[in-house]
Every structure is written in C-alpha cells, then in structure tokens.
C-alpha positions, -999 to +999 in steps of 0.1 A: +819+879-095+841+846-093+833+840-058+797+849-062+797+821-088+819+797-069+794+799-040+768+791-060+784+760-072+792+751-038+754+756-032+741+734-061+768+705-056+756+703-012+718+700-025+726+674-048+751+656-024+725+660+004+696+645-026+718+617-030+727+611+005+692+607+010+678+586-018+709+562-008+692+561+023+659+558+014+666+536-013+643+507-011+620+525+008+615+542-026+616+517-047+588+504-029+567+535-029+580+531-071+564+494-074+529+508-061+532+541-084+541+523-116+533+490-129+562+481-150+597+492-156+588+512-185+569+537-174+597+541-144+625+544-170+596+572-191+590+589-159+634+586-152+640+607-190+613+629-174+629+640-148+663+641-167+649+663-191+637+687-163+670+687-147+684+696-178+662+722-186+667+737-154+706+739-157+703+756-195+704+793-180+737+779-165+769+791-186+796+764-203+815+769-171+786+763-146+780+729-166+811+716-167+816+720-132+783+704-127+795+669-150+825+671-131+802+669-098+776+643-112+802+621-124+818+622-085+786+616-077+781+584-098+816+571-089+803+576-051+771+558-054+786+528-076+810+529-045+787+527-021+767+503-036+794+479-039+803+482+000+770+482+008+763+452-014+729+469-024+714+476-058+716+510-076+683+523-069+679+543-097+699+531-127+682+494-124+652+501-110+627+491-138+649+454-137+644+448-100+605+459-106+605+431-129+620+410-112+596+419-081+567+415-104+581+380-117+584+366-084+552+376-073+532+364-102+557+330-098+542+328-058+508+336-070+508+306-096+523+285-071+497+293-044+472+291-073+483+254-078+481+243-044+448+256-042+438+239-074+456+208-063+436+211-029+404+219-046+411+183-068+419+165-038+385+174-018+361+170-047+380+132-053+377+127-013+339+140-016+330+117-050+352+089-035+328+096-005+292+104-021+303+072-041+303+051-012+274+063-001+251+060-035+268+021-034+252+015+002+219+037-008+219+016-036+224-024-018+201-006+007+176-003-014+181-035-036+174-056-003+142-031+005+132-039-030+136-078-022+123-076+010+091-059-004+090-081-033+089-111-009+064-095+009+043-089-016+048-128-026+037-138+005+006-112+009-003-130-029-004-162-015-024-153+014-049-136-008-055-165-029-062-190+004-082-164+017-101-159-017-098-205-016-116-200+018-144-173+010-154-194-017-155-221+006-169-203+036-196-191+006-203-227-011-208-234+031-232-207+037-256-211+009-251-247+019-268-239+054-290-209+038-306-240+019-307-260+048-321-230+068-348-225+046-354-261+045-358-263+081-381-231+079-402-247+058-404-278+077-413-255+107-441-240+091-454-271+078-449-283+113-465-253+124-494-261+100-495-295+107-496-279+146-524-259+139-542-289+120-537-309+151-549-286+174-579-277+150-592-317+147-581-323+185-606-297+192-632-310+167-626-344+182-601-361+167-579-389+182-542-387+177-525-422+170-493-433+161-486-396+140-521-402+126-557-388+131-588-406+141-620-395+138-651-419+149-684-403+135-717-405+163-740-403+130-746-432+106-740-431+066-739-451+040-703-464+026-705-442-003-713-406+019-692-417+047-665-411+028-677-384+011-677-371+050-642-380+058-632-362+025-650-332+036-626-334+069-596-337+050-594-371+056-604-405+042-620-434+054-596-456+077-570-478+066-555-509+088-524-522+082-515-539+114-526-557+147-519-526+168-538-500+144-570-528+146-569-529+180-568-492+188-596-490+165-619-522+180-610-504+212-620-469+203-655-485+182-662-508+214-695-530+202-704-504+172-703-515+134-681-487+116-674-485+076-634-488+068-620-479+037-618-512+019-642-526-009-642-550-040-661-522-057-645-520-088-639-558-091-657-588-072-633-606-050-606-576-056-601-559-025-588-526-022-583-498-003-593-460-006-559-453-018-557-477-041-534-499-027-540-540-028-550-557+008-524-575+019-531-577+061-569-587+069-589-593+103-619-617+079-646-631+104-641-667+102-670-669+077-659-638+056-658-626+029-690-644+017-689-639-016-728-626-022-732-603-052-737-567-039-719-573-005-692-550-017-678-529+015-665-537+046-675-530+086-653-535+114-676-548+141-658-568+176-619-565+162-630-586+125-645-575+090-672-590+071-684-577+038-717-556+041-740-541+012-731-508+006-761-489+014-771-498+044-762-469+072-734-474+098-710-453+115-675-447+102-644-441+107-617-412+092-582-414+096-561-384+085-530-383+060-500-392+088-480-365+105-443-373+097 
C-alpha cells in the first residue's frame, strides 16, 4: 500500500515537473498568448486564484501525507524556477505576469501617444505649409486683380473720353448735316424755280418771246392804246418795257426797226413827273432833241428810231413787254 502510494507521488511530482519544464519554456510565448486573452493584469491575477483554487480542490481527496509531500515538491519547484530565472536572467512568468502586462500596455500606449504626436505635429506642419501657401497665392490673386481692376478702370476712363468726342462730333456732324439738309432744300427749291422759270422760258420762247440779258421781250404785231397795251403785257405776265441803259435801247431800236412802240414810262399821275410802270423815278432817258414838249395830254411815251417823245395816250401803237428778269 506504501509503494502504491509512493508511486503515485512519483507520478503527480513528473507531471508537475514536466508542466513546469514546459511553461519555463514556453514562457513568453505565453505571456503573449496572455496579453491578447486578457486586457489587464487583473483579470490575469482573477483567472491565477482560479486556477489555484482548482488545483486545490483537486488535491482535497489527497490525505495529510499526500499534501505534505506535495508542498514539499511545489516549494522545490519554486526554488527551481526562481533559480532558473535568475541564470536565465528572465522574468517569472507567472508570479509577475499582470506587472509586465502593464508594463507592456504602458509602453504601448507611451509609442502610440508618441506616434500620435508626430502625426499631429505633421498634420500642423502641412496645414501651416498649405495656408503659408494658399496665402501667397490669395496675395498674388489679390495684386492680380487690383492691377485688372486699374487696368479696367483706365480703360473705362479712356472709352469715357472717347464717347464724349464722339458724342462733341455727332453733334457736330448733326449741326453739319441739317446745315446742308437746309442748303439742300435750298438748292431744290432754286432748281424747281429754275425749272419753272425753264418751263416759262420755253413756254414765251415758243409764244415768241426774245430772251435778253436774263430778260424777256415780247414785241406785239397789233396796235393798242397805252392804257390796253399794258393791260396786254399784264395779261402775259409781263409789263410794259423798261430801259435803263444804252445797250437795252439799242436791242430794242434794233428789234422795233422804223415802228413806233409804247414803253412803260408816263407823267400820268403828275405833269412833268416821269415814271415808270414800277414806280420807279427816270433817271436814264433817250428824249428826241425836241422832247418832252410839254403839251397838256401828251402824257406817254413811244420809242420810235432809238429816241422818245411824249405821245397822247390814246392813240394806237405797238408795244413792247418785257418780263420780270431771270436771275
């Protein structure tokens, strides 16, 4: 019964020799596979009484003897590990595992904050490099558009200007063109009195009327007294003749040859007063050498051989028209 006992301790103290063989072996490799079970030492140190507890409860059935034996063993066991540990220069994976988790967790939240700065520090330093930039940029835009803005200003100075000379010279150009619209019509009226004065021309050439000196002639074949000769010439549009000058007399004496012919000048009105039919005074005369006479009803004048002499009014001779001058 010893032995069968004995045995068995021999038993339980290899598989706990060989457990702790291997967890010295796989130390870190299980503290590693610990730091992704658990997130703090805590609940490695909870889950540690755990399986203390278990162990313990497992070894209850054991006798005083058995238990004993087994202290004795586990205390070998810890003097070997704290041992090896201290050859080995490692850390007691079990007994301070929930400290070196910490410390794990410590220095990995410490690299995070320090990659967390130097991201935050690089983040700072593009956003200055980018306002430093988009402020350089928004300066330029902004002398850019300044000069634009002066540029346009000046041009639009300059396109002023220009429309006021241009608006100086349409009022001009207009003052000009009603200037030579008035003249224009002017001259259209001119032409169409010219025209008329054409047509006139034609009309008494055709009737027989001499054209003298931008004046109208017309010598009458039938005889009249002084008073319905000119009642004639009136009819014609015309008047009896007027003379003025040597040249005019002469046409006339030429045009009459050795015919007596009325003029247009009288004393009518008052004796010794010569006038013409326009009213005008004499002031050039061709007399005969023995005229005017002076005899009381001898009130007109004939044109007979290039002179006058006074003649009574009634008597019948031919006369002479001369139409308003063509200017």
């Amino acid at each position: 019964m010893l032995m069968m006992f004995d045995c068995k301790i021999s038993e339980i103290s290899y598989v706990i020799y060989h457990n702790v063989f291997k967890t010295e072996i796989q130390g870190i490799d299980k503290v590693k596979m610990m730091l992704d079970m658990y997130e703090n030492g805590d609940d490695y140190r909870t889950h540690d009484s755990i399986q203390t507890h278990n162990n313990n409860f497992s070894l209850q059935g054991m006798d005083k003897e058995g238990g004993e034996m087994l202290g004795e063993i586990f205390e070998s066991e810890d003097d070997y590990r704290t041992q090896t540990d201290y050859n080995t220069n490692r850390q007691p994976p079990f007994l301070s595992a929930g400290r070196y988790v910490r410390m794990r967790s410590y220095r990995s939240v410490s690299v995070c904050l320090v990659l967390l700065c130097v991201l935050l520090l690089t983040a700072v330093i593009v956003l200055c490099v980018l306002i430093n930039t988009n402020n350089h940029q928004c300066h330029n835009n902004s002398n850019n558009l300044t000069e634009e803005r002066d540029q346009l200003l000046t041009k639009y100075t300059n396109i002023t200007e220009e429309r006021e000379q241009l608006l100086t010279k349409y009022t001009k150009l207009t003052e000009e063109r009603d200037k030579i619209l008035a003249k224009y019509n002017d001259i259209t009226k001119q032409n169409e009195q010219l025209n008329q004065k054409k047509n006139e021309l034609w009309a008494h050439l055709s009737e027989g009327w001499i054209y003298y000196k931008s004046s109208l002639y017309f010598i009458s074949s039938e005889s009249k007294s002084w008073s319905d000769s000119r009642s004639n010439c009136r009819e014609r549009g015309a008047d009896l003749i007027i003379i003025n000058n040597r040249d005019e007399q002469d046409f006339i004496s030429k045009k009459s040859g050795t015919d007596n012919f009325w003029i247009g000048l009288s004393d009518i009105e008052v004796e010794g007063r010569w006038k013409w039919v326009d009213g005008s005074r004499l002031s050039t005369s061709f007399w005969k050498a023995t005229q005017p006479q002076g005899v009381e009803d001898e009130n007109c004048v004939v044109n007979h051989l290039s002179v006058w002499s006074d003649y009574f009014c009634h008597v019948a001779f031919k006369f002479i028209c001369e139409a308003k001058r063509l200017n």
